[in-house]
VEXMARVEX-536836 format. One record per residue (C-alpha): x negated, y negated, z; residue in one letter. Coordinates in pm, whole numbers, plus 50000, padded with zeros to 5 digits. Layout:
residues N
XYZa...
END
This chain:
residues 360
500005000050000x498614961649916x498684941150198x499454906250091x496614885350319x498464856150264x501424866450431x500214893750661x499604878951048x497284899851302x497664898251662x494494909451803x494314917552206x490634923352351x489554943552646x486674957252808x483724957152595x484254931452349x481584904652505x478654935152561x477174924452231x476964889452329x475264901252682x477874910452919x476944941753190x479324974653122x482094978453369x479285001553567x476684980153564x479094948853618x480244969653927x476834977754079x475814947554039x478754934254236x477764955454525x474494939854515x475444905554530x475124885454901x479164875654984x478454852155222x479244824754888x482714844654913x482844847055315x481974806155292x484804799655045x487184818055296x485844797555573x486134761955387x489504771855303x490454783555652x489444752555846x491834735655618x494514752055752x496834732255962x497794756056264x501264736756316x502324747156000x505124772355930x502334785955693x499944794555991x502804809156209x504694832455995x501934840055735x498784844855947x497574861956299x497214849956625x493294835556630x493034833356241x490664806356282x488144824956482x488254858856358x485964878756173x485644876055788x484594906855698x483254921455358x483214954955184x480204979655319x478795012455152x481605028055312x483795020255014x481185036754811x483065073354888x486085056854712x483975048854425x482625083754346x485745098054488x487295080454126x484085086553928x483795125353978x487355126353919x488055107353619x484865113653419x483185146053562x483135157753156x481105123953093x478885125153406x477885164753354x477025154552929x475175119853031x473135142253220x472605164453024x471835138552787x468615125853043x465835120452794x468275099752580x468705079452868x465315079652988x463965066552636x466375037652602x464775025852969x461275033552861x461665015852526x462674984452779x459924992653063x457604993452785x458684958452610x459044940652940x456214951653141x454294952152856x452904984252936x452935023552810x454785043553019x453785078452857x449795070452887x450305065753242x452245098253313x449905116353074x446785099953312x448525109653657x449705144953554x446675150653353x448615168553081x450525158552733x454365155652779x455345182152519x453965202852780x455575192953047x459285217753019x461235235853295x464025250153141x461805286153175x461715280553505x465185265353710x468525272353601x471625267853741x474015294253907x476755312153679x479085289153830x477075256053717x475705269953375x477845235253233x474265212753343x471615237353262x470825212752960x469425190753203x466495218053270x465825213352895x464895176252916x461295165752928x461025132353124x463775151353392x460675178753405x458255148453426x460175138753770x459815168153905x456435170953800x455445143753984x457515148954285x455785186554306x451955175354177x451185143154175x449445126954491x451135090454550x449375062954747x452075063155019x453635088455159x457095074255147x457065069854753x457185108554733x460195104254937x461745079354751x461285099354415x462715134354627x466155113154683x466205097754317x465865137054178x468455150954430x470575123054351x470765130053952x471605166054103x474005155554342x475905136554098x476125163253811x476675190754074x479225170154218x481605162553871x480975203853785x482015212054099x485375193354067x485955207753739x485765242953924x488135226554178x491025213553931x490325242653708x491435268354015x494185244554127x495555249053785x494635287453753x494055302954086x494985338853953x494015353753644x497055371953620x500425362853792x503815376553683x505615371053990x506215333253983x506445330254353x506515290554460x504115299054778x501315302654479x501815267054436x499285249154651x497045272354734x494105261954482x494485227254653x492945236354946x489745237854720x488125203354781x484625180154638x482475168754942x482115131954782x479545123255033x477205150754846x478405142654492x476525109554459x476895087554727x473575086754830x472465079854476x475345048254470x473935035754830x470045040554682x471235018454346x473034989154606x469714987454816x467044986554462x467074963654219x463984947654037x461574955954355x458214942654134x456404968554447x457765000154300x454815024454140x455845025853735x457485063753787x459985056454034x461045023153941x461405044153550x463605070553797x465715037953907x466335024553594x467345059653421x470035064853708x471165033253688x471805039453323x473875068053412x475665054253730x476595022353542x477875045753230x480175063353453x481275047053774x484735040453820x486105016254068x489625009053948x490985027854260x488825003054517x490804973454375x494244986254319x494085002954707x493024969054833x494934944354644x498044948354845x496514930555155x496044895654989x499594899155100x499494911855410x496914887655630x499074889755942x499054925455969x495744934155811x493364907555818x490344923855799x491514942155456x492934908855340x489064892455388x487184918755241x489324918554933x489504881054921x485684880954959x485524905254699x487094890454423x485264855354514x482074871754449x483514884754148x484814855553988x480974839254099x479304869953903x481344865653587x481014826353619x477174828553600x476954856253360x479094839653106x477144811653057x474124833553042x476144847852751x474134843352373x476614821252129x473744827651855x474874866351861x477104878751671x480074902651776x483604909251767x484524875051857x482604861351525x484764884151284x487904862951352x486184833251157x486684856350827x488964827250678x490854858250532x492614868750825x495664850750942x495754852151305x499054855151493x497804858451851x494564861652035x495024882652378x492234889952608x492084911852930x488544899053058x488784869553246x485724850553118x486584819552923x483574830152636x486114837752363x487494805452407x484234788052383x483234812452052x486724806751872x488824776951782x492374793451820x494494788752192x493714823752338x496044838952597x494464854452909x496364883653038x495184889253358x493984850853418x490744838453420x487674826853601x488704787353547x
END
């Protein structure tokens, strides 16, 4: 069928994704980065706007606690960080167990990066410390996983996974707690992927707990659900390690090449949607639940903050999705947008409708 262009009109509605090419983070990194950020510019904001407050007001009776003025503004800790892989094993174990076993894809991307940054050849110096060529550096002859895990043993076959270990089981490091450092990074790629193939065992018995059964009996129903992921093993550790890390120049090259390869992977996978839909309830609840209601409000301060600064760290001189709507060809209806950065409306022209509100 011909499309007339001169008649045809195109809505077009953006999500998630549409401003990476210009250089916004991935919902993962965007989120790991949130949990690295200090909140006290979100605790102050709460502050400034609480000793505004006139306490005679019907506002402060009704809407607020007894003491609002003095009490604690609190702030999300690592203990949300159970919630966080609670939703990542769940919704994208498939995609956690094949990044994984995708490792040396990953760990070349953050070489390629080490490399151009630091100016400085990764390989040579693993080939110097473990006095031996890469190629020859394999494990898959020598680990596997249990019948029950054979889903990751594609992570044996990955050479700069092997290196890891290599070093963690050879190599002599100037400190003592380095070694350490690099044993949690390892058990923490293994935690993770043992941790999504575990709950596809779990939700694969809930769903089939027999291999035969003709009797249809409704006390069958709920007995795989007593099968149940220990989230505090399944990458936790590997989420609190990520919060704590983040460009520490003192690193020695291999583990801060470990950091950046999980962080590739966490920030590929995580899922947080849960954290803010469970929370969001208390913005309207500050009588009853003020502690909730601060560490949310805090939370999305710091968010709006983060996407503040790293939109105007954003590259106009880039080209992306936003730049194919000046193709004079297209007659545009509408222009929707989900993100709440106000980029697009800086890149295009046209009156763009935000969805979920912005930043400004």
């Amino acid at each position: 069928m011909k499309i007339n262009k001169k008649e045809t009109k195109i809505g077009f509605l953006f999500g998630a994704g549409a401003e990476r090419s210009y250089g916004m983070p991935s919902g993962g990194k965007f989120a790991l980065d949130i949990f690295r950020e200090n909140p006290e510019f979100g605790k102050a904001e709460i502050k400034k706007m609480r000793d505004s407050i006139d306490k005679s007001t019907s506002y402060a009776s009704n809407w607020l606690p007894d003491g609002f003025d003095k009490n604690r503004i609190q702030v999300f800790g690592t203990r949300v960080f159970d919630s966080i892989i609670r939703d990542t094993v769940g919704n994208n174990r498939g995609k956690i167990i094949d990044k994984i076993n995708c490792f040396d894809s990953v760990a070349l991307d953050a070489l390629s990066e080490i490399n151009y940054e630091k100016n400085i050849d990764l390989n040579e110096i693993i080939e110097k410390d473990l006095q031996t060529s890469i190629v020859n550096i394999n494990v898959n002859q020598k680990i596997k996983y249990s019948k029950f895990f054979t889903d990751g043993d594609k992570l044996f076959s990955n050479r700069y996974f092997a290196v890891l270990l290599e070093y963690y089981k050879k190599f002599t490091f100037d400190k003592l707690e380095e070694k350490t450092e690099l044993g949690e990074l390892i058990k923490a790629i293994f935690q993770l992927q043992i941790g999504a193939m575990s709950e596809n065992i779990s939700r694969n018995l809930e769903d089939n707990i027999f291999s035969k059964e003709e009797l249809e009996l409704d006390i069958f129903d709920d007995l795989g659900g007593s099968l149940n992921v220990n989230y505090e093993s399944a990458g936790v550790r590997g989420l609190e390690l990520l919060s704590k890390n983040h460009g520490n120049e003192s690193l020695s090259p291999i583990i801060a090449f470990a950091y950046d390869v999980i962080e590739r992977i966490y920030s590929d996978v995580l899922d947080y949607k849960t954290l803010i839909d469970s929370n969001w309830h208390y913005l309207y609840n500050p009588y009853n639940e003020w502690a909730k209601f601060c560490k949310i409000s805090v939370f999305l301060y710091t968010v709006q903050k983060y996407i503040k600064e790293k939109s105007e760290e954003l590259d106009k001189t880039k080209s992306g999705y936003y730049d194919d709507l000046n193709d004079s060809s297209i007659i545009k209806s509408v222009i929707a947008t989900t993100n709440y950065s106000s980029f697009i409306g800086e890149k295009l022209d046209d009156n763009v409708v935000y969805l979920n509100g912005g930043v400004d």
